[in-house]
C-alpha positions as CSV (number, residue, x, y, z in Angstrom):
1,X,85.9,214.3,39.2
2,X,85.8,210.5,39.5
3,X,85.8,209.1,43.1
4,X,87.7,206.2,44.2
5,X,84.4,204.8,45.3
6,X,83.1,205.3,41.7
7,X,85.6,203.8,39.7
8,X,85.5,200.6,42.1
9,X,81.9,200.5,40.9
10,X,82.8,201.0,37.3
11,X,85.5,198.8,37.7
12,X,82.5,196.0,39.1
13,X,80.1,196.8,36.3
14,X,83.0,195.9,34.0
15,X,83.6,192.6,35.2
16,X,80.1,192.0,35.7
17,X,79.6,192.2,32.0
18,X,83.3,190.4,31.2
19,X,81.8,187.3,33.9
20,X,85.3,188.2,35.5
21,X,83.8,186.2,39.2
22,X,86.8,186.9,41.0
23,X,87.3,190.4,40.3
24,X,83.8,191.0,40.6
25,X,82.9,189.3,44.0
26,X,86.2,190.9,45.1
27,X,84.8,194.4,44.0
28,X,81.9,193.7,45.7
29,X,82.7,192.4,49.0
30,X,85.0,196.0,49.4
31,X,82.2,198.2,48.3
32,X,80.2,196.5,51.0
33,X,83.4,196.9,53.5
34,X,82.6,200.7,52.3
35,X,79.0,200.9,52.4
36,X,79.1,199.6,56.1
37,X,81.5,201.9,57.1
38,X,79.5,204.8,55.7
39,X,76.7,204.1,57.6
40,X,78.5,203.3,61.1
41,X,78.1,205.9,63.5
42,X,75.4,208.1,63.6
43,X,74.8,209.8,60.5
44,X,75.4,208.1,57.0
45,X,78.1,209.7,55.0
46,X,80.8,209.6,52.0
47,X,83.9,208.4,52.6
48,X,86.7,210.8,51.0
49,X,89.2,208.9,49.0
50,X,91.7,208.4,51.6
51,X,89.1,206.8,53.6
52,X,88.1,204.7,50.9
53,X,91.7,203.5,50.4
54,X,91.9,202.8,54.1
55,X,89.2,200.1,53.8
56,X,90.7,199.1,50.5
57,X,93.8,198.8,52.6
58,X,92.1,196.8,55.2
59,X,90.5,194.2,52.9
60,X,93.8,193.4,50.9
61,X,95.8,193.1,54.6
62,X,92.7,190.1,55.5
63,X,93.2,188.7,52.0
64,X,97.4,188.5,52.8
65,X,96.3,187.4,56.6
66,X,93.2,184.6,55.1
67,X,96.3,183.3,52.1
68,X,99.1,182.4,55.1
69,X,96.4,181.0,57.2
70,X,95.4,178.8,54.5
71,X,98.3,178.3,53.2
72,X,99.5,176.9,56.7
73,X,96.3,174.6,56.6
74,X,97.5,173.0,53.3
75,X,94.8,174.9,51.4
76,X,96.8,175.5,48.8
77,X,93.8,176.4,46.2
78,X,91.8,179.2,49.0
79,X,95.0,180.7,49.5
80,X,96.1,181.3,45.8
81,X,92.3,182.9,45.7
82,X,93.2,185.1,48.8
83,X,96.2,186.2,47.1
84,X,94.9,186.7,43.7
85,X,92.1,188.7,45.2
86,X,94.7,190.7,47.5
87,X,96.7,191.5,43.9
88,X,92.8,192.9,42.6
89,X,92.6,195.5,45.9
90,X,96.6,196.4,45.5
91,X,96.0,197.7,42.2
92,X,93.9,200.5,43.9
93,X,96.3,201.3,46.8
94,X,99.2,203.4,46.5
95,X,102.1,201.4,45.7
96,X,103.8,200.0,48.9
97,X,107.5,201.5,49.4
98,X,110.3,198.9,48.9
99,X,112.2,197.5,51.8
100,X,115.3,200.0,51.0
101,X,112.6,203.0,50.6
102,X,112.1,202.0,54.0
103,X,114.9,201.3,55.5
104,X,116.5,204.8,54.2
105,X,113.1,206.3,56.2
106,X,113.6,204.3,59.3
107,X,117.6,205.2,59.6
108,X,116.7,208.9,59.0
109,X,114.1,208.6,62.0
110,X,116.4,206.7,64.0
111,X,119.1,209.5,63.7
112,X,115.9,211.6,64.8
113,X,115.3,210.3,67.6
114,X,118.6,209.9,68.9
115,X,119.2,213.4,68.2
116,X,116.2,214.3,70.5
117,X,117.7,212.1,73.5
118,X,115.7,208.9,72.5
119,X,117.3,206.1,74.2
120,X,116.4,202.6,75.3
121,X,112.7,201.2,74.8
122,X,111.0,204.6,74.8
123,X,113.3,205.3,71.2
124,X,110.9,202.8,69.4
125,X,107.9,205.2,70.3
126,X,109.6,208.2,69.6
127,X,110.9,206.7,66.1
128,X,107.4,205.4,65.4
129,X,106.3,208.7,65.9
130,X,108.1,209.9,63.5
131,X,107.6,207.3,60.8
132,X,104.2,206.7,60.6
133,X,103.3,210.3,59.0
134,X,106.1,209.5,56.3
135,X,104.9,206.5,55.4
136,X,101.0,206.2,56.1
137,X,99.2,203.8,53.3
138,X,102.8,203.2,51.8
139,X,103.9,200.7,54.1
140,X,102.1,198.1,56.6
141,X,102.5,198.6,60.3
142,X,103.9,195.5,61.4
143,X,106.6,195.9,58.8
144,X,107.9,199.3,59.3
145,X,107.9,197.9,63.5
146,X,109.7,195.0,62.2
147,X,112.3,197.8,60.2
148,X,112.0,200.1,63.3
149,X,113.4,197.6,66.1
150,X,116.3,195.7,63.8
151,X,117.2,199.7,63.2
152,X,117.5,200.4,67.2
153,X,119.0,197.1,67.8
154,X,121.8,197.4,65.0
């Protein structure tokens, strides 16, 4: 069976050899992301898949975060790179849900909630809580907060 960790490195022998530098210095600045977080803690280990996809997950969100920040600093040319090496890690993520896929998840929590006795400010908690499991990897945090709080406050 064919690891997520192993096809990235197929993936990075393939662009080695088609002298794709983009994809291939993206490849290999996440399988370094996942090499260093094999060997934190005490004991080295593998990371399972969903692990894996965590960091994958983590390296596109600084790509999106390094794009707006250059972008802001009228760097127009590092942020297109940000973002074209954000697009490279997407393709190994689960695709994100839509804002309606989301928005149906969030009003469905909301009733939830409600229907528990959530009220007020602690309702965002107890909505979150029931969120997160739905969507975990399918949808970035501040987004589905964003969703979350214009739900309680329609």
């Amino acid at each position: 069976m064919t690891t997520l960790k192993s096809k990235l490195k197929e993936d990075l022998n393939a662009a080695i050899k088609e002298r794709d530098e983009l994809r291939s210095s993206t490849l290999r600045l996440t399988l370094t992301a996942i090499t260093k977080e094999e060997v934190a803690g005490t004991t080295k280990r593998e990371l399972s898949d969903d692990e894996v996809q965590k960091v994958i997950g983590r390296e596109a969100k600084k790509r999106r975060e390094a794009a707006d920040a250059f972008a802001q600093g009228g760097r127009a040319e590092s942020a297109e790179r940000e973002r074209a090496e954000g697009e490279i890690l997407a393709a190994y993520l689960p695709k994100q849900l839509s804002d309606d896929e989301l928005e149906v998840i969030v009003t469905q929590a909301v009733a939830e909630a409600r229907a528990a006795g959530a009220e007020g400010p602690r309702a965002m908690g107890a909505v979150m809580k029931i969120v997160n499991p739905k969507v975990a990897g399918l949808a970035e945090g501040g987004r589905v907060a964003a969703v979350v709080k214009k739900a309680l406050a329609g």
